[in-house]
C-alpha positions in Angstrom: -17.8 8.7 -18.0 -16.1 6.1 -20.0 -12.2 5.9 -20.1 -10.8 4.4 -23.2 -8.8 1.3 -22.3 -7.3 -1.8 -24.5 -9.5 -4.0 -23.0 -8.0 -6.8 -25.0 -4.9 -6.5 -23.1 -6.6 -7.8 -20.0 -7.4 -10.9 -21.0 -5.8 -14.3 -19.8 -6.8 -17.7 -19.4 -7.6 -19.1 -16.4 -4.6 -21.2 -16.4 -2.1 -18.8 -16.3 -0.4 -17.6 -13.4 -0.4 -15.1 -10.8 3.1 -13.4 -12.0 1.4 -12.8 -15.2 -1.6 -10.9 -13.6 1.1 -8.7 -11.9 2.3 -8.1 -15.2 -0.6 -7.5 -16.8 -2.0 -5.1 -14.1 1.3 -3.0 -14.7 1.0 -2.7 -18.1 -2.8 -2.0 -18.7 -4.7 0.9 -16.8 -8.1 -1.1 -16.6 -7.1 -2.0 -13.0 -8.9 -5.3 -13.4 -7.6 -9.0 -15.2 -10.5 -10.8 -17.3 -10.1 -14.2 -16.7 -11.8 -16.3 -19.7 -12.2 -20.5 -19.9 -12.1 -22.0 -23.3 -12.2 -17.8 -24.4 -15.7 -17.0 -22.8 -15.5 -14.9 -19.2 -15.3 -16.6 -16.6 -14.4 -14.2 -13.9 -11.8 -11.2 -12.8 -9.0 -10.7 -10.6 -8.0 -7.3 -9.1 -5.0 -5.8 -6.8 -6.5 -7.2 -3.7 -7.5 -10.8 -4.8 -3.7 -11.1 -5.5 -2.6 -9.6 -2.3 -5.4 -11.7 0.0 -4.2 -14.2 -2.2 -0.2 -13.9 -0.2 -1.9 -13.9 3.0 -2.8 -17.1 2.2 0.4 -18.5 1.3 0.0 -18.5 -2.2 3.0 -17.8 -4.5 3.5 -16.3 -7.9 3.7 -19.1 -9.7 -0.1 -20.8 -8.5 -2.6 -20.3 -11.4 -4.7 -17.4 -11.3 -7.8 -20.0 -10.4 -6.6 -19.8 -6.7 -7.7 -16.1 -6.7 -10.1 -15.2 -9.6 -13.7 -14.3 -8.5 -15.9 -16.2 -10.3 -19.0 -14.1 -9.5 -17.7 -10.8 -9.9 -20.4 -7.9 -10.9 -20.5 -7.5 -14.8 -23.2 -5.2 -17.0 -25.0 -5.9 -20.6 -23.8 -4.4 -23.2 -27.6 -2.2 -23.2 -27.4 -1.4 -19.6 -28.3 2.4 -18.9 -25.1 4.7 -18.1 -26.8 5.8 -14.9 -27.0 2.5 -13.9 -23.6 1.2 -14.3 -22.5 4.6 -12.8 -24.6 4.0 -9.3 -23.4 0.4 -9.4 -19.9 1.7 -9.3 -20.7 4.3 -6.4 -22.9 1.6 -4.3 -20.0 -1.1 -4.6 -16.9 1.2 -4.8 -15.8 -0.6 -7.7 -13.9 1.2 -10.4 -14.4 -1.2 -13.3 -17.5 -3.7 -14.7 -16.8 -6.0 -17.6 -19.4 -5.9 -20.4 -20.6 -9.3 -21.1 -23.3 -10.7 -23.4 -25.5 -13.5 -22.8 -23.4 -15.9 -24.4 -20.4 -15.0 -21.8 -18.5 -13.2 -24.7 -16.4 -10.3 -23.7 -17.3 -6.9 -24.9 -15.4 -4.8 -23.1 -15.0 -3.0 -20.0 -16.9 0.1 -18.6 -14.7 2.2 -16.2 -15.5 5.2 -13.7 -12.7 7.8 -12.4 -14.8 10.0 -9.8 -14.5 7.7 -7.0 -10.8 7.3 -7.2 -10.6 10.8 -7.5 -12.7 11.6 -4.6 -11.0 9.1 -2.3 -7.5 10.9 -3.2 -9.0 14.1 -2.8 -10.4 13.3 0.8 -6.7 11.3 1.9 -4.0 13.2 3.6 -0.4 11.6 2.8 1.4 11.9 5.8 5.3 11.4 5.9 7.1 10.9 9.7 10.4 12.9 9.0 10.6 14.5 13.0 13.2 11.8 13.9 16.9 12.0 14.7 18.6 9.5 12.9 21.3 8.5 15.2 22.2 5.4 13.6 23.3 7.8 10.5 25.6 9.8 12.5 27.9 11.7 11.4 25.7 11.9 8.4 22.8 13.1 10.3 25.0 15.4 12.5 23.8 18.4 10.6 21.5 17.0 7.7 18.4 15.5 9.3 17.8 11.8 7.8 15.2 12.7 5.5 17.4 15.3 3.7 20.0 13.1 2.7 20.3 12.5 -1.0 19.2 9.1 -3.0 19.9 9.3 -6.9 20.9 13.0 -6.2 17.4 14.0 -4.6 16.7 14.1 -0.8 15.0 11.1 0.4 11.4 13.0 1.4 11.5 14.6 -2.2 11.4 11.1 -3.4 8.6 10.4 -1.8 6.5 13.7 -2.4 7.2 13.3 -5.8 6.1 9.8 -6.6 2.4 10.5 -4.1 2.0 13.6 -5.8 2.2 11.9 -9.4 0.0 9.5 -8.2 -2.8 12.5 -7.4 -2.5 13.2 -4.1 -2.8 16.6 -2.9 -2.7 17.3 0.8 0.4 16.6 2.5 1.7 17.0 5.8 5.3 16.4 7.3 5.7 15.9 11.0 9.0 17.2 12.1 11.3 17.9 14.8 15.1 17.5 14.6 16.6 20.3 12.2 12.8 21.3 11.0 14.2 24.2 9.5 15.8 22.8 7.1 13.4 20.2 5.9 10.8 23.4 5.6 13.2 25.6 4.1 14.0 23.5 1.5 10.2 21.7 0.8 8.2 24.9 1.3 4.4 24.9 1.3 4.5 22.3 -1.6 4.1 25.4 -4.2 7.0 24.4 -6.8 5.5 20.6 -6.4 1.7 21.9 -7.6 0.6 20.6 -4.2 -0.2 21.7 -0.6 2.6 20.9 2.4 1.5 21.3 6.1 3.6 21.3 8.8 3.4 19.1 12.2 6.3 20.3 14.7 6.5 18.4 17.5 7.7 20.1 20.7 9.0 16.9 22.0 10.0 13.6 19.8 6.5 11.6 19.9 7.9 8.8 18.2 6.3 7.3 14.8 2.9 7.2 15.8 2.6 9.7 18.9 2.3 13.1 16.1 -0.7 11.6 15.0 -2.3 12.6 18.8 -2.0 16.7 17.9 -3.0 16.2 14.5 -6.0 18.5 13.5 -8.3 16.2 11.8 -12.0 15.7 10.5 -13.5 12.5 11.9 -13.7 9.7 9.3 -11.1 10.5 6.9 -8.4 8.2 5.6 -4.4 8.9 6.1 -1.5 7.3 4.1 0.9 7.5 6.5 4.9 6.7 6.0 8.4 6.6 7.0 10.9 9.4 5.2 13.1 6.5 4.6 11.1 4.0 3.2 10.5 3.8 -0.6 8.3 1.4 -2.9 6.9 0.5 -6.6 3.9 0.4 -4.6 1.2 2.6 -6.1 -0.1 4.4 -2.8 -3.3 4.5 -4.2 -3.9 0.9 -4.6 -3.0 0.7 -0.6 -5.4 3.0 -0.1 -8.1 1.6 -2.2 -7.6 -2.1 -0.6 -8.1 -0.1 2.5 -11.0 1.0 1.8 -12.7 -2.1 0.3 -11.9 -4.0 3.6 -13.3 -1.8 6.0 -10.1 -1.5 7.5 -8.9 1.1 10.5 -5.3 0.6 10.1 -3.8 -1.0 6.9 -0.1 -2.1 7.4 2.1 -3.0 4.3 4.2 -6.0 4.9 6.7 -7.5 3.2 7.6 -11.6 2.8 11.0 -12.4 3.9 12.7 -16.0 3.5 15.1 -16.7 6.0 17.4 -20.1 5.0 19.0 -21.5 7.8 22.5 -22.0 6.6 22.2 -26.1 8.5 21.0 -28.9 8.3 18.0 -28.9 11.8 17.6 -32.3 13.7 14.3 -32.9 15.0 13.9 -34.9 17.8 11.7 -36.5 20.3 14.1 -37.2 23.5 16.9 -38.7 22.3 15.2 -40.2 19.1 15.9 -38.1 15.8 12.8 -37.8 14.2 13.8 -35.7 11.1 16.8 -33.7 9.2 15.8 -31.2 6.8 18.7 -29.7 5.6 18.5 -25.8 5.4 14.9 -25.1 5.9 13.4 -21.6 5.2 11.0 -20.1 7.4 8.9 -17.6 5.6 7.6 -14.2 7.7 5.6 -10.8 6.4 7.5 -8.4 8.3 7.1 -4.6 8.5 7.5 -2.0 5.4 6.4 1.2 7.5 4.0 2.2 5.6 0.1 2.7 6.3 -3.4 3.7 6.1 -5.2 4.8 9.3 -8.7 6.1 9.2 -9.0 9.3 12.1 -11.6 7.9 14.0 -9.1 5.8 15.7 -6.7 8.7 16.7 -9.2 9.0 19.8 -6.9 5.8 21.5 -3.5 8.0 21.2 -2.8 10.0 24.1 -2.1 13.6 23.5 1.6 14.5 23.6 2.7 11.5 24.7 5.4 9.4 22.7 4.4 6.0 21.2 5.9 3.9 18.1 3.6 2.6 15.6 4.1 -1.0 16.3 2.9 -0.5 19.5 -0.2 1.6 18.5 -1.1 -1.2 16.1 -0.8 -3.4 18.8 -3.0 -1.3 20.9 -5.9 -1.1 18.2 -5.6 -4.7 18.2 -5.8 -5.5 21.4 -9.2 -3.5 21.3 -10.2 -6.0 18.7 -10.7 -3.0 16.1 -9.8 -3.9 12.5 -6.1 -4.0 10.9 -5.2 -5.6 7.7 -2.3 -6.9 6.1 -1.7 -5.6 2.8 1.5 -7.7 1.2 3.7 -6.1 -1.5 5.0 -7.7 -4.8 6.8 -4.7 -5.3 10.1 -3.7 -5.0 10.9 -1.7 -2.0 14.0 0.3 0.0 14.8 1.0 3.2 17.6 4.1 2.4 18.1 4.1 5.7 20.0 0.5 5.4 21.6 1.5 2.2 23.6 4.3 4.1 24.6 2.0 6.9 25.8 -0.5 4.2 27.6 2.0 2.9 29.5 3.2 5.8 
């Protein structure tokens, strides 16, 4: 059951700063940041407090004691295996701290089998039936997610990194040129993994496919654009997912937009205010997601709708969707092409 980790590595005071829990979640594999006060425990921060900690208009530099839980479940160092293990399963937590009486830091008891089940029971989905008219000529006999970033089609890209990540199942909605995206992908063979195919008769638009989609009830998709590629560990979006309860998790990026003047406020003809070159700050759309089947019952069959709007839709029916912000680096190749043309 245990993994070995360098537990040490976790550590950092409570004064230090978000950016360095980023940090020190990409370098360790423990998943989890001990937070310690005058060097006894004092809490832990994972890849969701830092994220819900965004959505709250937090930036990287705030200290980590905007975000740390300071209750967080912990075991003794004598606790039975068992015990810890069913704590783990009950809370779908991956890692408990081990922590003594005296709130010294022992070190940190870890479970894989609930990750592994989770990726095991997700199907990564990747929208590739589109047309890509904004790419023509480019796209005039090379369907979008064909074309070539640092020498490898764009929907290899993304196969490759979900598939190093663990994930198994795949399945490609297509449409324009099919043929060649299947052709060249295959049934995920050479990639150690297993490709389906979902060819739509008629464009359904990035969320429509998902309405002929043969599906069990209750199961979790990753779903995302051809053209859209992240740092972003998919399994940490689909683990935040999880913990939230969520039916639809939609990554979002922040963008800062600086107006380039200086904006009078007024009241009539009385300036109240200049601010010269204000930034308004927005999450906007990344395009990609996690969407749980149960909700695939509000799509109707065969029938073209875009994502936005079926978000919108599950919204309106007051049904759960979350937020889930990225640090990371991301692309849209898409826009690197039109730049380049």
């Amino acid at each position: 059951m245990k993994k070995k980790i360098n537990w040490e590595k976790t550590i950092l005071s409570l004064h230090n700063s978000i950016a360095d829990a980023i940090v020190c979640l990409n370098k360790t594999s423990a998943r989890i940041v001990i937070v310690t006060q005058k060097k006894k425990f004092y809490g832990i921060i994972n890849d969701g407090d830092i994220r819900r900690g965004f959505l709250r208009g937090l930036k990287i530099t705030d200290s980590l004691s905007e975000i740390v839980q300071k209750k967080p479940i912990v075991c003794k160092p004598d606790d039975p295996i068992q015990k810890i293990k069913n704590i783990m399963v009950k809370n779908q937590i991956y890692q408990i701290p081990i922590i003594d009486n005296k709130k010294n830091i022992l070190g940190i008891n870890t479970i894989e089998n609930i990750e592994n089940r989770n990726l095991k029971d997700t199907i990564f989905v990747i929208v590739a039936g589109g047309f890509g008219k904004r790419l023509l000529p480019l796209t005039s006999k090379t369907p979008k997610p064909m074309l070539k970033v640092d020498g490898i089609p764009m929907i290899e890209k993304i196969i490759l990194k979900a598939s190093s990540e663990g994930f198994f199942n795949f399945i490609i909605s297509v449409h324009y040129k099919k043929d060649v995206i299947k052709k060249y992908l295959g049934n995920g063979k050479k990639y150690g993994i297993n490709i389906k195919y979902l060819e739509e008769k008629k464009p359904l638009g990035t969320a429509g496919f998902l309405s002929i989609l043969k599906h069990k009830k209750n199961t979790n998709l990753v779903v995302t654009n051809a053209d859209v590629y992240s740092q972003l560990k998919y399994e940490n979006l689909l683990n935040f997912h999880i913990s939230q309860n969520s039916k639809i998790t939609t990554t979002v990026k922040i963008h800062q937009y600086i107006n380039p003047y200086g904006v009078v406020k007024t009241h009539g003809n009385n300036i109240l205010e200049i601010v010269e070159k204000p930034s308004t700050q927005t999450f906007v759309n990344v395009g990609v997601y996690v969407i749980n089947t149960n909700i695939i019952k509000y799509l109707k069959k065969n029938t073209k709708i875009d994502m936005t709007d079926f978000i919108n839709l599950i919204i309106n029916k007051k049904i759960s969707c979350i937020a889930f912000p990225l640090h990371e680096r991301w692309e849209d190749f898409s826009e690197k092409y039109l730049n380049k043309k």
